[in-house]
Each structure stands twice: as C-alpha cells, then as structure tokens.
C-alpha positions as CSV (number, residue, x, y, z in Angstrom):
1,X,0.0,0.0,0.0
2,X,1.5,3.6,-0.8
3,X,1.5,6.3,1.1
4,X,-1.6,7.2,0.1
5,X,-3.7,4.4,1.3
6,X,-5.8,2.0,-0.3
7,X,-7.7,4.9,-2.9
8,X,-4.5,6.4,-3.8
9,X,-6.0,9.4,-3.2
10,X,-4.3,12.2,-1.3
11,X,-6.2,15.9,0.3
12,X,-7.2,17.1,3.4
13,X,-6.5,15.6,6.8
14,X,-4.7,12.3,4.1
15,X,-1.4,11.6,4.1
16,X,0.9,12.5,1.1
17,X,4.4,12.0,-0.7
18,X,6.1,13.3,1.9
19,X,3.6,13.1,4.8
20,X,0.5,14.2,6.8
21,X,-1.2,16.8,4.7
22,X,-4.0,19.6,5.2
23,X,-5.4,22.2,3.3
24,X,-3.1,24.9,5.6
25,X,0.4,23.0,4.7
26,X,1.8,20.9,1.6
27,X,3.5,17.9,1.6
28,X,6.8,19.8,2.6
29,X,5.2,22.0,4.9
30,X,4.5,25.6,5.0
31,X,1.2,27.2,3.6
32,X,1.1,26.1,-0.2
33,X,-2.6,26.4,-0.6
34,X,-2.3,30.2,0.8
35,X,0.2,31.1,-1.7
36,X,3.6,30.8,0.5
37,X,6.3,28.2,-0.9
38,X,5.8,25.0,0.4
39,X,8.5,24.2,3.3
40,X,10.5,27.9,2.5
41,X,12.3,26.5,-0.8
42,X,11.8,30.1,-2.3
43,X,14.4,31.0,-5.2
44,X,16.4,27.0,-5.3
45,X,16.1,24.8,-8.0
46,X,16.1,21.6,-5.4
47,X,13.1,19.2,-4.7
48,X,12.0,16.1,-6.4
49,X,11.9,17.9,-10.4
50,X,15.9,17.8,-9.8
51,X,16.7,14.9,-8.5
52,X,17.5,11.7,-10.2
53,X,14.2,9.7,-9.0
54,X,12.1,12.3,-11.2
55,X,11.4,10.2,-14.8
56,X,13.9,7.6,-14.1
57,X,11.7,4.8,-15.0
58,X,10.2,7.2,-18.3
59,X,6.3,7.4,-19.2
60,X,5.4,4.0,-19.5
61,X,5.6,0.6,-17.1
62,X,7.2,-2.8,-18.7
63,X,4.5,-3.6,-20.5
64,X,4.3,-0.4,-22.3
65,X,1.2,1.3,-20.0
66,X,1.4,4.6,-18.8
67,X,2.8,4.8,-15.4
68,X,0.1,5.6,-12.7
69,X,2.7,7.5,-10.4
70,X,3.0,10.4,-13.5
71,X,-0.2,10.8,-13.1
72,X,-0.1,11.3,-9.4
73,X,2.1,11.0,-6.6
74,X,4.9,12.1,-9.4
75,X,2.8,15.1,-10.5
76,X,1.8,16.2,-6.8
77,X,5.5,16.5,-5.9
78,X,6.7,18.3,-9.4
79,X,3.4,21.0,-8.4
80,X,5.0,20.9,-5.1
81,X,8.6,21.7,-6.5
82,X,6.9,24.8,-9.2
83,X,5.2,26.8,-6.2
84,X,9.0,27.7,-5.3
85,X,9.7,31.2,-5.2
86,X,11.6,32.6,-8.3
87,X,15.2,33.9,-7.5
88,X,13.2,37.7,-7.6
89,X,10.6,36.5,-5.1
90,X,7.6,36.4,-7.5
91,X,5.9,33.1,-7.5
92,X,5.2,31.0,-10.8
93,X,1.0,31.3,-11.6
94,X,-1.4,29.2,-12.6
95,X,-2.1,31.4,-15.6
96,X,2.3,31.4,-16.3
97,X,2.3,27.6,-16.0
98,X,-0.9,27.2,-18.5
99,X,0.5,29.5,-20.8
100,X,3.6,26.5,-21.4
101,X,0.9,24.0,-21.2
102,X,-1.3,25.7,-24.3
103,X,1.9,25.6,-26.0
104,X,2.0,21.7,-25.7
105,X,-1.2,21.2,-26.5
106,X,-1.1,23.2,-29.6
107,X,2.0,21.0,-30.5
108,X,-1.1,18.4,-30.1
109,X,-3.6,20.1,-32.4
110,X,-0.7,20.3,-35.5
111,X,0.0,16.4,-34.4
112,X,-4.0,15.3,-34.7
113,X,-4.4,17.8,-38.1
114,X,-2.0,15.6,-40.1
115,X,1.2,17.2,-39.3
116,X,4.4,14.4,-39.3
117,X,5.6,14.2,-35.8
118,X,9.1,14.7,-37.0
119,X,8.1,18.1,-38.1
120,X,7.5,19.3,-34.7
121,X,10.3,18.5,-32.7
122,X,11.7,21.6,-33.1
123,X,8.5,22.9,-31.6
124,X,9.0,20.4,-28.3
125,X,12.5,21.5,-27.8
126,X,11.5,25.3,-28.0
127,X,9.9,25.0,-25.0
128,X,13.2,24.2,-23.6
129,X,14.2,27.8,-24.5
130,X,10.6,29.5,-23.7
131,X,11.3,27.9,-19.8
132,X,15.0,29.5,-19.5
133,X,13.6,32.7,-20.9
134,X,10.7,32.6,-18.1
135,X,13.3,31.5,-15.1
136,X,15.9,34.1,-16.7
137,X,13.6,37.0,-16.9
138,X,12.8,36.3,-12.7
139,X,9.1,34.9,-13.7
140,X,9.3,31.4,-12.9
141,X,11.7,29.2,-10.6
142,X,14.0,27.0,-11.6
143,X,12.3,23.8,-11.6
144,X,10.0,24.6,-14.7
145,X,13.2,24.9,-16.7
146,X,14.2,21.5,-15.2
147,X,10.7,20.3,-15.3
148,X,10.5,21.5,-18.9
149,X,13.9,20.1,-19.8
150,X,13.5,17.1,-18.5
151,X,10.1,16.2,-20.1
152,X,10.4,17.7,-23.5
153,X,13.9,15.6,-23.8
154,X,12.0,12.4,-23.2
155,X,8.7,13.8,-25.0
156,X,10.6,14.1,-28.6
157,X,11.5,10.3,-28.2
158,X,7.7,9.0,-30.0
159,X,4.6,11.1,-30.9
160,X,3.2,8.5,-27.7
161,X,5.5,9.6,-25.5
162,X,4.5,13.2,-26.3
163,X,0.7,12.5,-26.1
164,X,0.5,9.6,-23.7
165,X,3.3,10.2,-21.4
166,X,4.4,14.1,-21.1
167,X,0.7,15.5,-22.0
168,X,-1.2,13.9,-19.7
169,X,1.7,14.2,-17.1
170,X,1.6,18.1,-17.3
171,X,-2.1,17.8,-17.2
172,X,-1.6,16.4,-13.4
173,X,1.0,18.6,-12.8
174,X,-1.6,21.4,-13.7
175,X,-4.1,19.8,-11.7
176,X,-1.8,19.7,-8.4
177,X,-0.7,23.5,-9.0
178,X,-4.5,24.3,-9.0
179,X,-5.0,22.5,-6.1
180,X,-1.9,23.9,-4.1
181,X,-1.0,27.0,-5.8
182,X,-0.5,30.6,-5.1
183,X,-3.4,31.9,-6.6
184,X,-5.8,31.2,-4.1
C-alpha cells in the first residue's frame, strides 16, 4: 500500500508523498494552498523535479502502460517543486504555468491535423528555451526549466510519448498547481 492508502487518493486531513497533509500546509510544509512556498524552498532549484528519482523509469511501465505514479504522486511533488519562489521572489502562476501548457497542447492540435511528428520537434524542444527565458527574466523558478527540460527531452522520443506520457503528465501537474498553488 503507498503512502496514500488504499484509494490512492491524497487531500485534506490524508497523508501524502512526503507526509500528513492539510489544506493549511503541503507535503513539505508551509502554507502552499495560501500562496507561500511549500516548506520555504523560495528561489532554489532543489526538490524532487531535480533529482535523479524524477522520470527515471520514463512514461510508460514494462508492458508499455502509462505509469500511474506520473499521473499522481509524481505530479503532486513536481506541483509541489513549481510553487518555489523565483530567485526575484515572484511566484510561478497558474495562468504562467498554463500559458507552457497551451503551447503543448497546440503542438497536439498540428500532431491530430495531419502534421508528421518529425516536423514538430523543433516545436518540443522550443519549449526548452521558452522555460530558461521565463526563469531568466525572474518569472518562474527554476524547476520549470528543469521540469521543462527534463520532459520535453524524453517527449521528442515518440509522438506516444508526447501525447501519452508528457501530455497527460503536465495535465496532473496542472491539476496539483490548482490544487496547491498561489493563486488562491
């Protein structure tokens, strides 16, 4: 059984990743879901998005499924890792973190209107450069460039790992920012 209990489900008063949970205090601690970093990581790139764990074992299980964990426990902790504080003090927002996210799923739309996946690497790997732009200009912490990097290497292997595995990834990563973030 994970940390998570039997539903896998993690909120209020449950316990999560990295312990008991509330509505008042993430995983790490602190006040996520009233805007302040989670456990005071303001301004470091640090956390799970950075460490070795994060994507180890890729999208997909041995049998070619989509790992659960990206979906969830995986997601919560990258979410976790994005409400940092940039190196200015500003904090990443949900709108920010959306805008990167529209980007991706516009790569999508060119994908499903015929559009050869080979084609739009380049348009994967810009996002790579959008996320250092974001981080450089004091807008967004480091872990989205990290996050970014990280994912749109391993995206541009197969249009299914693009679709399957970083798209619906970055969708739970969206959800967990919504949930925790600092625009409540």
């Amino acid at each position: 059984m994970s940390a998570f209990g039997a539903s896998g489900a993690a909120g209020p008063g449950r316990v999560g990743p990295a312990g008991p949970m509330s509505n008042r205090g993430g995983a790490f601690g602190g006040d996520a879901r009233q805007g302040g970093p989670p456990g005071g990581r303001g301004g470091r790139a640090g956390g799970f998005v950075q460490s070795t764990e994060y994507l180890r074992l890729g999208y997909f299980d041995d049998k070619g499924n989509v790992r659960p964990e990206i979906l969830t426990t995986e997601a919560e902790k990258v979410a976790l890792d994005l409400i940092a504080r940039t190196r200015s003090g500003q904090q990443l927002s949900y709108g920010q973190l959306r805008k990167f996210y529209s980007k991706a799923k516009f790569i999508e739309v060119l994908l499903n209107s015929g559009q050869d996946f080979e084609s739009l690497k380049h348009k994967i790997a810009g996002l790579e450069s959008d996320a250092a732009d974001a981080e450089g200009r004091g807008v967004a912490p480091p872990a989205l460039k990290l996050f970014i990097e990280k994912n749109a290497r391993l995206a541009r292997q197969s249009r299914r790992s693009f679709q399957e595995g970083f798209l619906q990834h970055f969708k739970g990563v969206m959800a967990y920012f919504r949930y925790y973030g600092p625009d409540k």
